[in-house]
C-alpha positions in Angstrom: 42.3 1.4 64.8 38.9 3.1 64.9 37.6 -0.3 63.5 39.0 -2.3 66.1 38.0 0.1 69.0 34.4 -0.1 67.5 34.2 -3.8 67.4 35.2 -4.2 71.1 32.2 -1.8 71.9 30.4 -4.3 70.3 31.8 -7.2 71.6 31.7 -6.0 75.3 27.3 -6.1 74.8 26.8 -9.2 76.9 25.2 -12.3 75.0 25.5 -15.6 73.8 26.0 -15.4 69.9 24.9 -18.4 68.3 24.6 -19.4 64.6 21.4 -20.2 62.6 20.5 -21.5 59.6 16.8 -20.4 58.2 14.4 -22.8 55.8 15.7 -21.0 52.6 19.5 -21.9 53.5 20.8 -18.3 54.1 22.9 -18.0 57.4 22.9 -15.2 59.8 24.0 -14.6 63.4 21.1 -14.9 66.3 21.3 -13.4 69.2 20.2 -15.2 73.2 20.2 -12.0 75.0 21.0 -12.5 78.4 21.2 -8.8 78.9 17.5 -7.2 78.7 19.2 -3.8 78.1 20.8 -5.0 74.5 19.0 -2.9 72.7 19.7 0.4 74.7 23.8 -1.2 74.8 23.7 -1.5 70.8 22.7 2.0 69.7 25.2 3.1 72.6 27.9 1.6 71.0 27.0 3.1 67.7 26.8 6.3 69.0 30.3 6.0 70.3 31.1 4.8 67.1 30.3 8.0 65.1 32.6 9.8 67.4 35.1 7.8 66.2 35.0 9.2 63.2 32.6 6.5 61.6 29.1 8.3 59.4 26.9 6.0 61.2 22.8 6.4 60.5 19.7 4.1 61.6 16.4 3.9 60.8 13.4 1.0 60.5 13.8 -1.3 57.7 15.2 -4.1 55.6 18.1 -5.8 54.6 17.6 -8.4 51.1 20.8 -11.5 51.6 20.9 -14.1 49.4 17.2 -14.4 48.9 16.4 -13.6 52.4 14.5 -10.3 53.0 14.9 -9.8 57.0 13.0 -6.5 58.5 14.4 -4.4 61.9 16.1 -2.2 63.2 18.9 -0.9 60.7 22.1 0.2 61.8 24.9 1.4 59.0 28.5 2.7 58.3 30.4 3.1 55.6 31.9 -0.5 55.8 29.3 -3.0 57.2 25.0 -3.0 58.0 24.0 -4.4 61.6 20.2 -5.0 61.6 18.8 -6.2 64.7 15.1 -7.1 65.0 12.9 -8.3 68.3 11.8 -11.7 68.6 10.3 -11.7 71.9 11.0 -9.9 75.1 14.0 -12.3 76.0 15.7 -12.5 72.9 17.0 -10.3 69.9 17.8 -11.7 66.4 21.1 -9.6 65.3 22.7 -9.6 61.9 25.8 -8.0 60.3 26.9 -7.9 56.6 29.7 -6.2 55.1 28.6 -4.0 52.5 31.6 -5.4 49.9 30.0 -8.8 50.8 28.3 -10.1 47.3 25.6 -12.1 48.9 24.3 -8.8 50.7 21.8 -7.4 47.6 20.0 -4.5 48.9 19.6 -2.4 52.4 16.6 -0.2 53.1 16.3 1.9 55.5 13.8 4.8 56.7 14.6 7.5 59.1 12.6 7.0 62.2 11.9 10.9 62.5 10.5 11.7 59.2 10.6 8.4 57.1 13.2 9.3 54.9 13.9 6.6 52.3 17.7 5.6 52.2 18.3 2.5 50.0 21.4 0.7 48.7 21.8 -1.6 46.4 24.1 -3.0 43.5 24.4 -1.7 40.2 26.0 -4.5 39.3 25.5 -7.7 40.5 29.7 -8.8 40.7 30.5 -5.0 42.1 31.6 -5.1 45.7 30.5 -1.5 45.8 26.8 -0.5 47.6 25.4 2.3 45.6 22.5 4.9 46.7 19.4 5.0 44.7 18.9 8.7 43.6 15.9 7.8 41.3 14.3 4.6 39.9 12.0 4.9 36.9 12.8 4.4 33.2 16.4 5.4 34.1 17.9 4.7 37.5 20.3 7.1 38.9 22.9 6.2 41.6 25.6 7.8 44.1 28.0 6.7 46.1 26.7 8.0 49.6 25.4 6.6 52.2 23.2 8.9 53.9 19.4 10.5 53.6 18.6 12.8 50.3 17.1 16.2 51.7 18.6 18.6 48.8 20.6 18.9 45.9 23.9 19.4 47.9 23.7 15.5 49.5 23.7 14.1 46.4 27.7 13.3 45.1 27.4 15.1 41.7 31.1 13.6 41.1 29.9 10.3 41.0 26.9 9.6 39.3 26.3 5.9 37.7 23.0 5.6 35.4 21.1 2.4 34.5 18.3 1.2 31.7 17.7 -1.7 29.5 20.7 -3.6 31.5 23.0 -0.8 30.4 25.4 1.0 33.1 27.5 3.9 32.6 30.0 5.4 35.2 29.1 9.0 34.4 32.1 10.1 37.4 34.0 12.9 36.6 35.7 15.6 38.3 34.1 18.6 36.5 30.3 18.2 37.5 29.2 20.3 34.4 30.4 17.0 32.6 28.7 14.7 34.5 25.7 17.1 34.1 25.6 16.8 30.7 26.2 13.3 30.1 23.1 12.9 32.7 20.6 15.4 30.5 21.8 13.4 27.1 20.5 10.3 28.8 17.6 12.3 30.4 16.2 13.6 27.0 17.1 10.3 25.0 15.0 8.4 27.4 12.5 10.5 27.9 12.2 12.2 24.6 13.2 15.6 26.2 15.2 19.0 24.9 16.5 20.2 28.3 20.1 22.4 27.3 22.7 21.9 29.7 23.4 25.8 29.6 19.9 26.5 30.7 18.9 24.3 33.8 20.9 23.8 37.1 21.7 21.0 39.1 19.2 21.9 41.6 16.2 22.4 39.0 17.7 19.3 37.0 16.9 16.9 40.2 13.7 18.9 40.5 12.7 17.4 37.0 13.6 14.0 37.7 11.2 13.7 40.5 8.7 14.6 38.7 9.6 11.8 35.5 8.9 8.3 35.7 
């Protein structure tokens, strides 16, 4: 329900949706606005949109689909990216992508207050599931949510995937002392580290990783 009422918001912005096909054969939705306010009527109906319930967060950026990297305005949920970008003062070039959609390959977003990165991508290339990149470096650490990092608490310590040398492991577990662990062993085999498990926390654990490669 709370879907279908957002969609109508959306629907009710007045223009003439047409499709497009660019040079490098990706498709995406362009937008003839015959209302100059569009922009204003968009990020209204997103607002209303987070008080229906939806986590809804914005910010300048890119979206990568297929092998189309289009920059703009980015607007998110926990189901589907909107990304809307000015093409002149008449007319607005609007996208949307459903996160579990394959062909949608990363979404990259920085908060317009403070430029706060937020970036999705897939871990895998066949999982329908967006994840949040934590760290990159020798070994990449993902979560599961979509939203800025500003301290320890934001990140989902019950699901935590890890990445190197095309190796992926689900480190997901209900007791976050386990998935602590099983993070330090790759942490010190990668890195060539002794950090005990009994002797750091999480908070000073994600201090170290900014500070690794």
């Amino acid at each position: 329900m709370k879907r279908k009422l957002f969609f109508s918001l959306l629907l009710s912005l007045r223009c003439l949706i047409c499709f497009a096909q660019d040079n490098s054969g990706g498709h995406a939705l362009r937008a003839d606005v015959v209302d100059p306010s569009l922009n204003d009527s968009l990020e209204r109906a997103y607002s209303q949109a987070i008080g229906l319930g939806l986590q809804v967060r914005q910010g300048g950026g890119y979206i990568v689909y297929r092998n189309d990297t289009i920059w703009g305005e980015v607007f998110i949920n926990q189901h589907e990216v909107t990304l809307e970008k000015r093409m002149d003062n008449k007319h607005n070039f609007i996208v949307t992508h459903k996160l579990n959609d394959l062909k949608l390959k990363t979404v990259m977003m920085y908060n317009n207050s403070d430029k706060k990165q937020l970036c999705l991508t897939r871990v895998k290339k066949d999982d329908k599931k967006m994840m949040r990149v934590i760290h990159e470096g020798k070994l990449n650490i993902y979560d599961g949510r979509i939203d800025y990092i500003y301290k320890p608490e934001d990140i989902d310590k019950n699901l935590i995937v890890i990445a190197y040398d095309k190796v992926v492991d689900d480190l997901s577990s209900f007791l976050t002392e386990n998935t602590k662990r099983d993070l330090i062993g790759y942490i010190n085999d990668i890195y060539g580290l002794k950090i005990n498990p009994r002797e750091i926390t999480w908070k000073g654990l994600l201090v170290k990783l900014d500070m690794l490669d």
